[in-house]
N, C-alpha and C positions, 0 to 999 in steps of 0.2 A: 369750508368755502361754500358761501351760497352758488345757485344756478347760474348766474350774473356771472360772478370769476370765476365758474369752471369754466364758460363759454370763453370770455378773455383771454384763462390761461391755457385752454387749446388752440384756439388761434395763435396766440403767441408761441408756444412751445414748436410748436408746427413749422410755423414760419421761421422761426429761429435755424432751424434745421434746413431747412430749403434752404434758405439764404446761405448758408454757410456751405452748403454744398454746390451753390450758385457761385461762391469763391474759389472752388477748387478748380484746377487745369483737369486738363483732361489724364491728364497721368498719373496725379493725384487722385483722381477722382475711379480710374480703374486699380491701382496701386492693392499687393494684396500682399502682407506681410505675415508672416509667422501663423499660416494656415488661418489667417482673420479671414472676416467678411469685406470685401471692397465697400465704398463708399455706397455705391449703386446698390450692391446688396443688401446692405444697411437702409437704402431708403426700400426698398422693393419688401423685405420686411416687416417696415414700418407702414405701409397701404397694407399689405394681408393681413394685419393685425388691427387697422383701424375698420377698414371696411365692416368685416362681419358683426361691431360694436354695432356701428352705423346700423346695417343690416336689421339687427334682432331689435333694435331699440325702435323700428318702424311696425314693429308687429303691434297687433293689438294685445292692452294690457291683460286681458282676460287668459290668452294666449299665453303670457309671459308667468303668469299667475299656476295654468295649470301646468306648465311644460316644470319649471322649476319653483314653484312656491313661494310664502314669502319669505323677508327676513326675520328670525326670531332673536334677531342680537342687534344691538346699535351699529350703526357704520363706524369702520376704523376712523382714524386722524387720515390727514396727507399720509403727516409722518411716520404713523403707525403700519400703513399700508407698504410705505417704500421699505422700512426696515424688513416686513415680511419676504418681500419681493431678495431683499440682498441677502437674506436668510436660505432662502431657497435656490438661489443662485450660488453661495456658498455651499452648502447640500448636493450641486453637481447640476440643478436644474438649467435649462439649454432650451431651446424654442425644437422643434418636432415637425415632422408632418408637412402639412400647408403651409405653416410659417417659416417652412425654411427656402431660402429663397436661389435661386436659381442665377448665374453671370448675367449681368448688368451690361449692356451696353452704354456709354454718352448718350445714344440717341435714344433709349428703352430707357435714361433715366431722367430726361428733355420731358418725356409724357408721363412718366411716373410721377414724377415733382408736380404737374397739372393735375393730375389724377389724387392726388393727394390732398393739395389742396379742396379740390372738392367733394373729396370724402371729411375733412375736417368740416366745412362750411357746414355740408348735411350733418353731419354728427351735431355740431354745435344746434343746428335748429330741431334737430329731435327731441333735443332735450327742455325744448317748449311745451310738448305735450303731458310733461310729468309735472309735477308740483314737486314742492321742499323737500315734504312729507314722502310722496312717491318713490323720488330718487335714494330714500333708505327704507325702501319697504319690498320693496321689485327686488328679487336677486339673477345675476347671470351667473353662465358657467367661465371658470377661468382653465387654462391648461396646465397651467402650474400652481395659482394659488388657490385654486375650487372656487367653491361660490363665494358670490361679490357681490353688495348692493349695486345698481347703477353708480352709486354717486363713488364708489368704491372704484367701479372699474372705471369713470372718468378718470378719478384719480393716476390710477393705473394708466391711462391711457397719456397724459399729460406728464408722467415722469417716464414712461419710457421711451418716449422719442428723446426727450433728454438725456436719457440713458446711452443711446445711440448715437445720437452725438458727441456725447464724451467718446463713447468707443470708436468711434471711426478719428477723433483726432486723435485719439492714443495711436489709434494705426498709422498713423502719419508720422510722429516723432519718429 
């Protein structure tokens, strides 16, 4: 995907998500089945994990260069990326730390959902300052899949709100 539809397909991924949470009742929306994450947790989540993207991808590139280096391999596929991901999720991988998210209130997930959005928008416009080329040359750190080109962790970052939302309707049936 060029830079063009990663931006597209985070807005849209995004918003997919919101939207579909913007259909749930409130009971649905706190509903917590078989030690799952509720809906709210799921989104609350899904901002700890986009923010700090956002975050590092505003440093400056030199920064990014010396903290983690470059890439010395081509960037994965999409599809190459996502198979990794369910790889290591079958392996027992789980989110840790920071990313794990904390009871969600209706109204904690009223400003999450705003909050979100505006970390996608700036996510989406950071990704103006790299070129084609930059977004597979820059690598981050990931928590579970290690280093990522940028265009890698967009990647990443567009299939697991996806991800999320399957999981939270599965929680629902």
């Amino acid at each position: 995907m060029d830079k063009q539809t990663l931006q597209i397909k985070l807005y849209e991924s995004h918003h997919a998500f919101i939207s579909y949470l913007d259909s749930l009742s409130e009971a649905a929306f706190l509903s917590r089945k078989n030690d799952k994450w509720t809906a709210g947790q799921q989104l609350e989540h899904i901002v700890r994990a986009v923010k700090p993207v956002r975050q590092v991808l505003g440093a400056p590139k030199f920064l990014l260069k010396a903290i983690w280096g470059k890439a010395n391999r081509e960037s994965r596929t999409y599809t190459d990326l996502v198979n990794k991901y369910h790889v290591k999720l079958a392996a027992g991988g789980r989110a840790a730390g920071r990313f794990v998210p904390k009871a969600v209130s209706v109204e904690k997930g009223s400003r999450l959902k705003v909050q979100l959005k505006n970390e996608v928008e700036k996510l989406a416009a950071k990704l103006d300052k790299f070129s084609e080329h930059e977004l597979d040359t820059y690598i981050l750190p990931h928590p579970l899949l290690g280093k990522l080109t940028i265009r890698e962790m967009i990647y990443f970052t567009i299939y697991h709100v996806e991800h999320h939302q399957n999981n939270t309707k599965q929680n629902l049936v």
